[in-house]
ZAKE-277825 format. One record per residue (C-alpha): y, z, x; residue number from 1; residue in three letters. Coordinates in steps of 0.1 Angstrom, whole numbers, always signed. Example, Ala and Ser with C-alpha at 12.3 -4.5 7.8 and 13.67 -1.06 7.14 Angstrom:
<nodes>
+-------+-------+-------+-----+------+
!    py !    pz !    px !  nr ! rest !
+-------+-------+-------+-----+------+
!   -45 !   +78 !  +123 !   1 !  ALA !
!   -11 !   +71 !  +137 !   2 !  SER !
+-------+-------+-------+-----+------+
</nodes>
This chain:
<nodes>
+-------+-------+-------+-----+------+
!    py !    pz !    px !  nr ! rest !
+-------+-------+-------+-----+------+
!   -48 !  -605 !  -588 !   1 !  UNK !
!   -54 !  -616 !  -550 !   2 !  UNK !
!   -25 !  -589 !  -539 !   3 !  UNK !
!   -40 !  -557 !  -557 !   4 !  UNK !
!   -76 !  -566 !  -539 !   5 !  UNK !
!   -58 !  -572 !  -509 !   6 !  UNK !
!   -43 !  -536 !  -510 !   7 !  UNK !
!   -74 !  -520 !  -526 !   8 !  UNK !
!   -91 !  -532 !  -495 !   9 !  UNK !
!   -68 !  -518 !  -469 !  10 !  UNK !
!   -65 !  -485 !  -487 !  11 !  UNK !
!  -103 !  -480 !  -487 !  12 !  UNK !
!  -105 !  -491 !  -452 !  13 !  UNK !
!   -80 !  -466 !  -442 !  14 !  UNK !
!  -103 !  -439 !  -461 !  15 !  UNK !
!  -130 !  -447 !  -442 !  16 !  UNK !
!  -108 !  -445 !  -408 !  17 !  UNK !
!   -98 !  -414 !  -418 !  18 !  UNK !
!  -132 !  -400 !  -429 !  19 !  UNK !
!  -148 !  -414 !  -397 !  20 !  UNK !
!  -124 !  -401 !  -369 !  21 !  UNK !
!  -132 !  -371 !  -351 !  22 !  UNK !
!  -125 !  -337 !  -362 !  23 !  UNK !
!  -118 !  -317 !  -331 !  24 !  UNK !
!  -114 !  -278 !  -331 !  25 !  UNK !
!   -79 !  -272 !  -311 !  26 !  UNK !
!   -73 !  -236 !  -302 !  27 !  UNK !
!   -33 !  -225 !  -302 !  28 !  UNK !
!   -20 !  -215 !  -272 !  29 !  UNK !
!   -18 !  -178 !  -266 !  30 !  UNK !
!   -31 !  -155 !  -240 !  31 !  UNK !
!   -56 !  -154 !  -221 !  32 !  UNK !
!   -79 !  -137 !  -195 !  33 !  UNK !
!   -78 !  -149 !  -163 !  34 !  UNK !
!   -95 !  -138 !  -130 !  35 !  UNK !
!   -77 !  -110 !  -109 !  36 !  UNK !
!   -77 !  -133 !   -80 !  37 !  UNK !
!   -53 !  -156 !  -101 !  38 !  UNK !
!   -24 !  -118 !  -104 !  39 !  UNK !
!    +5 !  -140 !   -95 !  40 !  UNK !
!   +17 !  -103 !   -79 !  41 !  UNK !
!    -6 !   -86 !   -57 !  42 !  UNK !
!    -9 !   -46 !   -56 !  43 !  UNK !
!   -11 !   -35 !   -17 !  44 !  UNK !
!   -40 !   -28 !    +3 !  45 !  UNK !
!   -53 !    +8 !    -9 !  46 !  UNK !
!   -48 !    +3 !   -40 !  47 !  UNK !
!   -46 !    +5 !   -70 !  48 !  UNK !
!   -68 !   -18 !   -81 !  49 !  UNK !
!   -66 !   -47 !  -102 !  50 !  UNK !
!   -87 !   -42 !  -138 !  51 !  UNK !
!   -76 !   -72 !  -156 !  52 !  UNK !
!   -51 !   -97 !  -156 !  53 !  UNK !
!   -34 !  -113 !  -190 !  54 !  UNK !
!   -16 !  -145 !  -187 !  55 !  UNK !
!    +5 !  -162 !  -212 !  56 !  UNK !
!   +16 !  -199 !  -207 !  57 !  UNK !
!   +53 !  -208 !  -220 !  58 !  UNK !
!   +71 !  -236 !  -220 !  59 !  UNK !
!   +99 !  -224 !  -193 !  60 !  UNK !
!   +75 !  -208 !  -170 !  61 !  UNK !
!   +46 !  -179 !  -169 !  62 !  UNK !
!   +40 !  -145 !  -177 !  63 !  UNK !
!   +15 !  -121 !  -169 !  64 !  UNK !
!    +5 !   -82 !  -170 !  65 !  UNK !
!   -21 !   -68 !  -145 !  66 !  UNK !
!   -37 !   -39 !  -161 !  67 !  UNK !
!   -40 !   -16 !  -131 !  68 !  UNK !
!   -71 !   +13 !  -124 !  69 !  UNK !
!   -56 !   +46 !  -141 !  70 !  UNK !
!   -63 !   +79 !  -134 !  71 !  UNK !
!   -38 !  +100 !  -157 !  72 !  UNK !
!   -34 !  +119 !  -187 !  73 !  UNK !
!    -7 !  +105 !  -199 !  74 !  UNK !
!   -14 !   +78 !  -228 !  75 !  UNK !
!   -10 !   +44 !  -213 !  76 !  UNK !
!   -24 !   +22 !  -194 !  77 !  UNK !
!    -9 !   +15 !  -156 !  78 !  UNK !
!    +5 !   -22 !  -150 !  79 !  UNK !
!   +22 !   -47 !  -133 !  80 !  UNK !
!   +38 !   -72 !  -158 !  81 !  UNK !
!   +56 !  -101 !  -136 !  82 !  UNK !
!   +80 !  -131 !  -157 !  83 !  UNK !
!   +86 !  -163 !  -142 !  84 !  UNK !
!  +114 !  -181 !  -156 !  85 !  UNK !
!  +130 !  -215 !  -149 !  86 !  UNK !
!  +103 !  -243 !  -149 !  87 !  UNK !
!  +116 !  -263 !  -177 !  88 !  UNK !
!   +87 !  -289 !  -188 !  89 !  UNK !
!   +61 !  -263 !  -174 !  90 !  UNK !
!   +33 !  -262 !  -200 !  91 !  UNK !
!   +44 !  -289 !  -232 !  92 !  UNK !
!   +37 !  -272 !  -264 !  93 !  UNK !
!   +40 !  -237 !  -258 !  94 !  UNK !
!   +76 !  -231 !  -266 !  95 !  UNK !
!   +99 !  -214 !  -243 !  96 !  UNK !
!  +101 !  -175 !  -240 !  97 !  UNK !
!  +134 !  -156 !  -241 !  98 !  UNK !
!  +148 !  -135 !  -216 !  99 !  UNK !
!  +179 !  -114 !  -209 ! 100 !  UNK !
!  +191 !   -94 !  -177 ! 101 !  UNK !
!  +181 !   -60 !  -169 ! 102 !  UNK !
!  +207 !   -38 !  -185 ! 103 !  UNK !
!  +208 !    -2 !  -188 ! 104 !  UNK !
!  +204 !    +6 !  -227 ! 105 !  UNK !
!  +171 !   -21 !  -220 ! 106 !  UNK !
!  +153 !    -8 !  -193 ! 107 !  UNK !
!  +159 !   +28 !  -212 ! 108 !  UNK !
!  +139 !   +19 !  -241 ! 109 !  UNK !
!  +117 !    +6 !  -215 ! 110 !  UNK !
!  +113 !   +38 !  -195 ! 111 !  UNK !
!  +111 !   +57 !  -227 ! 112 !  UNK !
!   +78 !   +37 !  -242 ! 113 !  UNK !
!   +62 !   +39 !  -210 ! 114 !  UNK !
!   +47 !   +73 !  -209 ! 115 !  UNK !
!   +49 !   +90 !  -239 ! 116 !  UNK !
!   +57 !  +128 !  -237 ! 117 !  UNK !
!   +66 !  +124 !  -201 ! 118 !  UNK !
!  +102 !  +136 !  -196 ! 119 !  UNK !
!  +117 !  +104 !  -174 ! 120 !  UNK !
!  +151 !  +107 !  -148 ! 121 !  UNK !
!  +159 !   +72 !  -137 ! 122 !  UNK !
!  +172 !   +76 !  -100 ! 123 !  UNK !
!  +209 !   +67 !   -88 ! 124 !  UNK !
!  +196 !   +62 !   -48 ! 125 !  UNK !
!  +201 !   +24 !   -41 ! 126 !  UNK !
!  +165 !   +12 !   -26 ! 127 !  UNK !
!  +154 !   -22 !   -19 ! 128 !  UNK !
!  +120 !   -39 !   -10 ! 129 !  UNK !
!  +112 !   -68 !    +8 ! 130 !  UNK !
!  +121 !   -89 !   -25 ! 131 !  UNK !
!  +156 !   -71 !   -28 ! 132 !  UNK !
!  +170 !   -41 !   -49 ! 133 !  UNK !
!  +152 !   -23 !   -78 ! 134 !  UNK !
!  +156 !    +5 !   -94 ! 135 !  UNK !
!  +130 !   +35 !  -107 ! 136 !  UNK !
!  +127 !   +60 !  -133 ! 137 !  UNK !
!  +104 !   +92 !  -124 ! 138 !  UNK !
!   +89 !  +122 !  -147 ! 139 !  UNK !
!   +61 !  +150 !  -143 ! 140 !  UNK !
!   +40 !  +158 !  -173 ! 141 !  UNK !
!   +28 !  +195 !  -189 ! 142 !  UNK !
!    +0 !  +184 !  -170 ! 143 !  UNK !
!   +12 !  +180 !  -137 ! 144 !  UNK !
!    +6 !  +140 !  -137 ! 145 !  UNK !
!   +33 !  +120 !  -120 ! 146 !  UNK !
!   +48 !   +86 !  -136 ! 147 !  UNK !
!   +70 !   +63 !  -119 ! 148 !  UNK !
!   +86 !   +33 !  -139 ! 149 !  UNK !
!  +101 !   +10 !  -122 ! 150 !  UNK !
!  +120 !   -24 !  -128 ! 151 !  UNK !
!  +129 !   -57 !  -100 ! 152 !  UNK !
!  +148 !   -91 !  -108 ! 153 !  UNK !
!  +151 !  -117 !   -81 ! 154 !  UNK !
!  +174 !  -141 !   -85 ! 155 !  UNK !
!  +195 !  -160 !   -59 ! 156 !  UNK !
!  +230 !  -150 !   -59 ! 157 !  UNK !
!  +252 !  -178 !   -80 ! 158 !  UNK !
!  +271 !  -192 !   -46 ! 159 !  UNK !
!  +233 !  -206 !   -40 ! 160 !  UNK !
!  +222 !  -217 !   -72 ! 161 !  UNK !
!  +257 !  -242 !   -77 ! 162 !  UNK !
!  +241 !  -268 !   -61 ! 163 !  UNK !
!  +215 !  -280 !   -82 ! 164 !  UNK !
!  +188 !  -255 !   -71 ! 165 !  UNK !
!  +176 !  -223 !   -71 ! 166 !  UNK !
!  +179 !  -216 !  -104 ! 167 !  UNK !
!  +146 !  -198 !  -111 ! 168 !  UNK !
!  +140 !  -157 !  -113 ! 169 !  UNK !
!  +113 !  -133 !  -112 ! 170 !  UNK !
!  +112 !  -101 !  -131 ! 171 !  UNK !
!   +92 !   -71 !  -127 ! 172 !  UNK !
!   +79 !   -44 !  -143 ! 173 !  UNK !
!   +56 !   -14 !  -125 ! 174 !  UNK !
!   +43 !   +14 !  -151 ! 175 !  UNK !
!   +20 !   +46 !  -126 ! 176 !  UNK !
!    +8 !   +73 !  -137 ! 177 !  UNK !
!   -14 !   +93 !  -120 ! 178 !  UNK !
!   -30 !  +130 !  -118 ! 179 !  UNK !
!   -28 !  +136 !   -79 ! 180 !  UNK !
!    -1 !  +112 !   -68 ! 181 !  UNK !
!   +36 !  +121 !   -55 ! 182 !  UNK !
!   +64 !  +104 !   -68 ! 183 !  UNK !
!   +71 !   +90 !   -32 ! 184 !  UNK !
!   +32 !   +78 !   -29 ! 185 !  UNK !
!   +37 !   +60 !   -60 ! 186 !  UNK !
!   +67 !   +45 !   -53 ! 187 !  UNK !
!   +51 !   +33 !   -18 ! 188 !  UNK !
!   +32 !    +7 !   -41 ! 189 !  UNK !
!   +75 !    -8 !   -53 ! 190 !  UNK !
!   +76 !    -8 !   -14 ! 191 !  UNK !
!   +40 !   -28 !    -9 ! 192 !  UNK !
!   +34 !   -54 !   -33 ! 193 !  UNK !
!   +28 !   -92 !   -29 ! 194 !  UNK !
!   +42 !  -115 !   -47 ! 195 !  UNK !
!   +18 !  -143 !   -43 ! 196 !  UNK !
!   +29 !  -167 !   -73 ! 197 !  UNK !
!   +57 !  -195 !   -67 ! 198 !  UNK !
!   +75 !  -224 !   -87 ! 199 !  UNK !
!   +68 !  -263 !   -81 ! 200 !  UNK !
!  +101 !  -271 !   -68 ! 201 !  UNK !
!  +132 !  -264 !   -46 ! 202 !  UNK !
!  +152 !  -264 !   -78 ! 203 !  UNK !
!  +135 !  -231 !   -90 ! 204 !  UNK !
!  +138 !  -213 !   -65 ! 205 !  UNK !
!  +148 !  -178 !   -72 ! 206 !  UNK !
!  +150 !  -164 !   -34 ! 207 !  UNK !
!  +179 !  -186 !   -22 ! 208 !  UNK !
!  +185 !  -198 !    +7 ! 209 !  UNK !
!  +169 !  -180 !   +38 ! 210 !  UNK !
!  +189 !  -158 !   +57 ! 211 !  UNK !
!  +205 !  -169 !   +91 ! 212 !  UNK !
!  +191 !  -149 !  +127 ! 213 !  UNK !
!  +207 !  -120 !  +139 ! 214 !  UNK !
!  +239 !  -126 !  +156 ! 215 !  UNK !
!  +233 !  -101 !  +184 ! 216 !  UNK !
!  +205 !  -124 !  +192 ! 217 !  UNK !
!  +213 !  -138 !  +228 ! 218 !  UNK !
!  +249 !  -123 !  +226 ! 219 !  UNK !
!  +258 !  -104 !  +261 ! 220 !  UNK !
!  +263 !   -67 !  +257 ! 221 !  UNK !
!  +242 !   -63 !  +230 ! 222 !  UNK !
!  +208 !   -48 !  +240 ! 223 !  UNK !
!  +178 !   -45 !  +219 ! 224 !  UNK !
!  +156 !   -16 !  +226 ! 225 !  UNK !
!  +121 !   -12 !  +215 ! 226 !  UNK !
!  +121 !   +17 !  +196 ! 227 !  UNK !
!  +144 !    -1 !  +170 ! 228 !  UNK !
!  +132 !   -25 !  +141 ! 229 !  UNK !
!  +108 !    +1 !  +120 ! 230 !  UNK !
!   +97 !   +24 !  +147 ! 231 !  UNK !
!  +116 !   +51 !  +141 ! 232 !  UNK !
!  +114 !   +52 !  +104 ! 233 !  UNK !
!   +87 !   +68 !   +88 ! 234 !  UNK !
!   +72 !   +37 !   +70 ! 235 !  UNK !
!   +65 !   +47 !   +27 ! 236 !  UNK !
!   +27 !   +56 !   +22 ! 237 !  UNK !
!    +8 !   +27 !    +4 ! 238 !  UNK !
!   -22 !   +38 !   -21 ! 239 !  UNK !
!   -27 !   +73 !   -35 ! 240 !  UNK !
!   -48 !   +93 !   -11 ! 241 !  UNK !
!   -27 !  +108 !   +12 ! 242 !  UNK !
!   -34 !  +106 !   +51 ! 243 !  UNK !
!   -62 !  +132 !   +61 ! 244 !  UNK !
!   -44 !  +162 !   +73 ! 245 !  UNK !
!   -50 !  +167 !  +113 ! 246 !  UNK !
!   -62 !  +202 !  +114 ! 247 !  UNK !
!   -55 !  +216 !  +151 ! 248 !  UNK !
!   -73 !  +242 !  +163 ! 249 !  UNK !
!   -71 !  +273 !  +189 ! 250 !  UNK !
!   -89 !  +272 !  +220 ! 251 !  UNK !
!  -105 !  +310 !  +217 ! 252 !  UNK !
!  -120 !  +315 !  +249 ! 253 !  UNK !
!  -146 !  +344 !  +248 ! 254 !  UNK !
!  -144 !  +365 !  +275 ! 255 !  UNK !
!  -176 !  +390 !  +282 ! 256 !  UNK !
!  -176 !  +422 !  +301 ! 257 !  UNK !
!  -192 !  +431 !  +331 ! 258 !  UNK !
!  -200 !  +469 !  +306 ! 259 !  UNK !
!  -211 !  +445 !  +277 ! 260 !  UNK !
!  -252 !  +442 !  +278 ! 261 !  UNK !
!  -261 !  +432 !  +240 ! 262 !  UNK !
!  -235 !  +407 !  +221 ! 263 !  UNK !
!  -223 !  +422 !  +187 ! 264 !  UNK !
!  -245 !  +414 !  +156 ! 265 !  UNK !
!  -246 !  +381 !  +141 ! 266 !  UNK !
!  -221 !  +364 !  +170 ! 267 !  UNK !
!  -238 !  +340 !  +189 ! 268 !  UNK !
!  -240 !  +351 !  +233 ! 269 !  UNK !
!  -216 !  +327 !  +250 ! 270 !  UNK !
!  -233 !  +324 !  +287 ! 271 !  UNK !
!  -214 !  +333 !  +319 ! 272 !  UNK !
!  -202 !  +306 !  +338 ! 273 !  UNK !
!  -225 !  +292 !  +368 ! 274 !  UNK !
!  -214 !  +293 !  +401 ! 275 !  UNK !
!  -178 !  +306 !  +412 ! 276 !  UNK !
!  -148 !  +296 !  +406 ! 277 !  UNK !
!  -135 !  +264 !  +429 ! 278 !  UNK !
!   -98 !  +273 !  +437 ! 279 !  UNK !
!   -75 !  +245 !  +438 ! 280 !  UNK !
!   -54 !  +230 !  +471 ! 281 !  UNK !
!   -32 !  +250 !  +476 ! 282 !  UNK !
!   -43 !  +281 !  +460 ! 283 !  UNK !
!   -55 !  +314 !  +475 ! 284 !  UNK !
!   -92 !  +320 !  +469 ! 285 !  UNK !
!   -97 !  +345 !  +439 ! 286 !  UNK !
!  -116 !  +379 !  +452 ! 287 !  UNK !
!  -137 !  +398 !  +425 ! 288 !  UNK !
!  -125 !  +439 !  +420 ! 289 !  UNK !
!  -166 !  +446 !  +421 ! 290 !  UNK !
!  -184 !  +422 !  +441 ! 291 !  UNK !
!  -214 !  +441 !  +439 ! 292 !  UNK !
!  -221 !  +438 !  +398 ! 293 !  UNK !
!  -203 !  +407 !  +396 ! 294 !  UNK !
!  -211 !  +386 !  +427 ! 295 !  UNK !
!  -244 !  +392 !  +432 ! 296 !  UNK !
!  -255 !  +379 !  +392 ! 297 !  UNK !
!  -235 !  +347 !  +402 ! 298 !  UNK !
!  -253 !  +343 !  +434 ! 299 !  UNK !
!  -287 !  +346 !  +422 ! 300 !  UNK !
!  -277 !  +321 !  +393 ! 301 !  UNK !
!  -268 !  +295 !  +418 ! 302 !  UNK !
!  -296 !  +300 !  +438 ! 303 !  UNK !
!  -319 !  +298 !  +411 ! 304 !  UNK !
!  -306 !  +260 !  +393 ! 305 !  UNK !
!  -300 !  +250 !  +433 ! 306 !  UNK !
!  -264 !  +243 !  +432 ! 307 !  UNK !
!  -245 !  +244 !  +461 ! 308 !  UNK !
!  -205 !  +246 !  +455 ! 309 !  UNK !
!  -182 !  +234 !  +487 ! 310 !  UNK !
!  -153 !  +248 !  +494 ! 311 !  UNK !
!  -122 !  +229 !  +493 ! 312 !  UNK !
!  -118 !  +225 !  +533 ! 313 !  UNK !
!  -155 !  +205 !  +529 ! 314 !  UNK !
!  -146 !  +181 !  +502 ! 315 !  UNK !
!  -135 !  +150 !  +523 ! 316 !  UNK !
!  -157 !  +120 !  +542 ! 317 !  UNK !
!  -195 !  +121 !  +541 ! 318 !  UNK !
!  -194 !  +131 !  +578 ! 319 !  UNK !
!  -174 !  +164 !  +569 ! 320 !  UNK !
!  -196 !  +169 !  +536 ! 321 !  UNK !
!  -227 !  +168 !  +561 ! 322 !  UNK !
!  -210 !  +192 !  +585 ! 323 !  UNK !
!  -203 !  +219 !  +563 ! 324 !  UNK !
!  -235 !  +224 !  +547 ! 325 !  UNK !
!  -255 !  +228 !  +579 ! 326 !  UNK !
+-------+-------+-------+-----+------+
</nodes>
C-alpha cells in the first residue's frame, strides 16, 4: 500500500513538471534574409547592384543567392548564387547539403533553366579570373536582350589538399540578362567580382597554397619593362554603361572676304582678327596683296583698342622693349 502512493506521488509530480515547464516556440532552420552588406560575394564597383541576399545555413558550410538589379525581358531574375562547402560542425542541426562537381550534362540543364526562350552557346575559349578558370554560356533573345550564364569552382589542386588541409571549395553561379548590355560587358562582371566570404580554418581552405614570386625576379638578363604587367592589355569593362564615346571635332576655321560686307542669313559674323599677324623667328614677314582695303581696317582697329604689337627684333630685355617704341 505504501509503494502504490509512493509511485502515485512521483507520477503526479512529474505531471506537474511537465505542465509547468516552458513552452518555447522554436522556428526550423531554413532561409533567411540577410542584409546585402553580409553577400559573402561582392558584385564590382558599377554595378549591378545588390537587391537582396538569401542565405541558407547547412551543417557543412553556407549558401547564399544575391538577387541582382535586372533590366531584361527575359523571365528571370539576375543572381549570384555562391556554395561554401567543407566546414564540418559549422551550424549543428541543420543537416549537411549535397554537392557534386561541375560536369557538363549539369551545368546544361543549368544553362537551359536560366533564361527561358533564350537560345544559349556555352563557349570553348579557356578564360580565367582572379579566382581561377570558369566557364560561360551566352544567348541573344527575339528581343535583342543579352544573357550570359556563367559557372566557377575553386578548389585547391589535390597535391595541396594531402596534407590535412585545404580541403574546402567555393562554387559559383552568375545568371545576366540585360536589354543594353554586350556579352563582353557582362562578362566584365565574371572578371570583377569579390569574393569577400572565407572559412574558419587553414584546413578549409579552398585556394591552396599561395603561389611562389616570379623567378625572373632579381635574375641577371631578365629585364622588366614598364609597359608589361596589364598595360598593354585592354582591361574587361566592369558595369553596363559603356564608356562615354569621345566625340572629336574639326577645327573649321571661317575665313571672311575682303568682297564679303553682310554675313549670310542666320550664321553668326565671326570678327576679323585684331592687329597683324606676328611672324615667328625665323620667318619672313607676311606682305598683304591689297594693303590699301586690307591694312588700313587693321590699322585703325589697333589704333582704336590701343594695342601696340612689337616686332620680333624688339621682343628682348626691358631696355630694348623701351627702345623700340620711342
Amino acid at each position: 500500500m505504501r509503494l502504490r502512493k509512493t509511485i502515485s506521488l512521483v507520477a503526479v509530480a512529474g505531471m506537474m513538471a511537465g505542465c509547468t515547464s516552458t513552452g518555447g516556440v522554436r522556428q526550423p532552420s531554413g532561409p533567411e534574409t540577410v542584409a546585402p552588406e553580409k553577400a559573402l560575394v561582392l558584385p564590382p564597383p558599377g554595378g549591378p547592384s545588390i537587391v537582396s541576399v538569401v542565405e541558407r545555413k547547412r551543417g557543412n558550410g553556407v549558401e547564399q543567392t544575391i538577387s541582382l538589379f535586372t533590366s531584361s525581358s527575359v523571365p528571370g531574375q539576375n543572381f549570384l548564387k555562391v556554395q561554401f562547402f567543407g566546414a564540418s560542425g559549422a551550424n549543428p542541426g541543420t543537416g549537411n547539403a549535397g554537392f557534386s562537381m561541375i560536369n557538363e550534362s549539369g551545368i546544361a540543364r543549368e544553362v537551359a533553366r536560366s533564361a527561358p526562350g533564350v537560345p544559349m552557346a556555352t563557349s570553348a575559349t579557356f578564360l580565367q579570373n582572379a579566382y581561377g578558370p570558369f566557364g560561360y554560356a551566352s544567348g541573344r533573345s527575339r528581343a535583342g536582350d543579352t544573357c550570359v550564364y556563367a559557372w566557377q569552382q575553386i578548389r585547391s589542386s589535390t597535391a595541396a589538399n594531402t596534407q590535412a588541409r585545404n580541403f574546402g571549395m567555393i562554387q559559383l553561379r552568375l545568371r545576366l540578362c540585360d536589354a543594353r548590355a554586350s556579352e563582353r560587358q557582362l562578362l566584365g562582371i565574371v572578371y570583377g567580382y569579390t569574393i569577400s566570404g572565407t572559412f574558419d580554418g587553414a584546413v578549409w581552405n579552398p585556394y591552396g597554397n599561395p603561389p611562389s614570386a616570379d623567378g625572373a625576379l632579381g635574375r641577371t638578363g631578365e629585364p622588366i619593362y614598364p609597359d608589361e604587367g596589364g598595360y598593354r592589355a585592354s582591361p574587361m569593362p566592369i558595369g553596363y554603361e559603356p564608356a562615354p564615346a569621345i566625340v572629336s571635332r574639326s577645327r573649321a576655321t571661317a575665313v571672311r572676304s575682303a568682297s564679303t560686307s553682310q554675313p549670310a542669313q542666320g550664321v553668326a559674323s565671326v570678327p576679323a582678327p585684331i592687329g597683324p599677324r606676328v611672324p615667328l623667328p625665323g620667318e619672313a614677314p607676311q606682305t598683304s596683296a591689297r594693303p590699301d582695303a586690307a591694312a588700313a581696317p587693321i590699322e585703325q582697329s589697333v589704333r582704336a583698342i590701343g594695342v601696340t604689337v612689337p616686332s620680333p627684333d624688339c621682343i628682348g630685355d626691358a631696355a630694348m622693349t623701351a627702345a623700340c617704341r620711342r
